[in-house]
N, C-alpha and C positions, 0 to 999 in steps of 0.2 A: 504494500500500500504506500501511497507515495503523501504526504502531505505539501504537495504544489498549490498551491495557490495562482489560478490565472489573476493577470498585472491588471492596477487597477488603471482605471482612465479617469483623468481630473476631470471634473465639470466647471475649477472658478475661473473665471474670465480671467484671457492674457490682458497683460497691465499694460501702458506704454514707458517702455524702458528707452535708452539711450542706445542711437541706433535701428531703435527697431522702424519696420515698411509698416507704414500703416493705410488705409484703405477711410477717408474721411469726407464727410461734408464740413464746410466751413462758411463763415460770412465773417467779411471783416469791413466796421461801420464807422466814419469820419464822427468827429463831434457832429451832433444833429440828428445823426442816425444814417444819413445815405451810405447804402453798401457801398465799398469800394472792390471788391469782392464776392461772388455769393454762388458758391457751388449747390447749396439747396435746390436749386431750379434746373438744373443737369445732372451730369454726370459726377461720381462722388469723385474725390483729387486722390491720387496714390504719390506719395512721398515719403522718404528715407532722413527721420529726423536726424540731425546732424550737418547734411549738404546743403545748407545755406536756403533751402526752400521756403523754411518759415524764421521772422526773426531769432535768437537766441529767447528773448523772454517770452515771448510763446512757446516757444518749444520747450521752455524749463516750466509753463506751466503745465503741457499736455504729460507730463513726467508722472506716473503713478496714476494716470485714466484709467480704469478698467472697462475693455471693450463695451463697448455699446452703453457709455457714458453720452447725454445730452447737455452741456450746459455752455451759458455765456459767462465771460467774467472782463472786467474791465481793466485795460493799464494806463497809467497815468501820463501825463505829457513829459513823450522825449521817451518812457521805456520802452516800447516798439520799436521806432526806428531811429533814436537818439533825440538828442539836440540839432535845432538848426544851425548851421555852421556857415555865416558871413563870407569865408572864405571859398566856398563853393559856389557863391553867386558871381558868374565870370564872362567879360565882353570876348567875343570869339570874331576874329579877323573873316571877313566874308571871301577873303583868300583862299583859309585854308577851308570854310568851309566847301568851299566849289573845289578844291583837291580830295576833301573826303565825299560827296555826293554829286548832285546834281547843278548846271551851272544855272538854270533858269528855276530854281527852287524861290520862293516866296515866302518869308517866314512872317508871321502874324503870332500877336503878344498871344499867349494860350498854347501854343502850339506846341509840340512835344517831337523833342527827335532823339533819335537814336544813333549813339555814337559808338564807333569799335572801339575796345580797351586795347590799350599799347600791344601787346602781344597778338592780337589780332584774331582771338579765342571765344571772345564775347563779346557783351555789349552793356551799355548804362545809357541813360536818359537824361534830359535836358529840355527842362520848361524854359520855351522865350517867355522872357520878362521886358525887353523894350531893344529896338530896332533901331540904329543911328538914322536919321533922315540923310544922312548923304548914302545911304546901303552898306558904308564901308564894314560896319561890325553888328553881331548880334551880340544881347547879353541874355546869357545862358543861368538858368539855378539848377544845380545839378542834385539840390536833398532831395532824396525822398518826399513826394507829396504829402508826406506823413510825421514827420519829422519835428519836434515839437509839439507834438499834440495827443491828446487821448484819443484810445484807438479801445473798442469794440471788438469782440473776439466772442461768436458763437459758433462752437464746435457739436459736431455727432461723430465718435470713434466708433466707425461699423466694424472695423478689423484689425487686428493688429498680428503679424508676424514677428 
């Protein structure tokens, strides 16, 4: 006679740990409330916490969710995407930008473009903020449109690996 035991099988929900893929809806809401973000109304997001997908403090909240967790919680201004940083608001020679894009491009204050990172791998972004009237230069804000301010964070962890 043997006294084996067949293995048991856990039933408590995977937690989100560091590292871990997880399988989520998310909305993420400016002072006010307007999404800036809002996977609820598609498809859920799959992301590998850690690779810069979501900020650091988000991601040290979602720390310890057990799957199929619902909740919102708020960060204060500046801990999502930092402080605003003066130094990031930058007039751009309309030289080089007709060497990096297009030469008949028209920029308008609002407008958002996308710039290659030095190594030529990715990409960041850049709100015009005002326009020389002679054309010679743009000025560029390169923060985060979130950046200094409280941000909104309602999450559902459908899965976690």
């Amino acid at each position: 006679m043997s006294n084996l035991q067949p293995p048991t099988v856990s039933t408590a929900p995977l937690v989100v740990e560091p590292g871990s893929f997880l399988t989520l809806h998310y909305r993420m809401a400016a002072p006010g409330g307007a999404s800036i973000i809002n996977t609820f109304e598609g498809k859920p997001a799959t992301l590998s916490l850690g690779n810069g997908q979501l900020s650091p403090a988000i991601e040290h909240r979602l720390l310890g969710m057990p799957e199929g967790t619902r909740t919102t919680f708020q960060l204060a201004a500046g801990e999502a995407f930092g402080e605003r940083n003066p130094e990031l608001v930058q007039w751009v020679a309309r030289k080089l930008l007709n060497e990096l894009g297009d030469l008949d491009e028209r920029y308008s204050v609002g407008d958002v473009v996308q710039f290659p990172t030095p190594d030529g791998m990715g990409q960041y972004a850049g709100a015009v903020q005002q326009v020389k009237e002679d054309g010679t230069a743009v000025q560029f804000d390169f923060n985060h449109p979130l950046a200094g301010q409280p941000v909104e964070f309602e999450v559902h962890v459908i899965g976690v690996l």
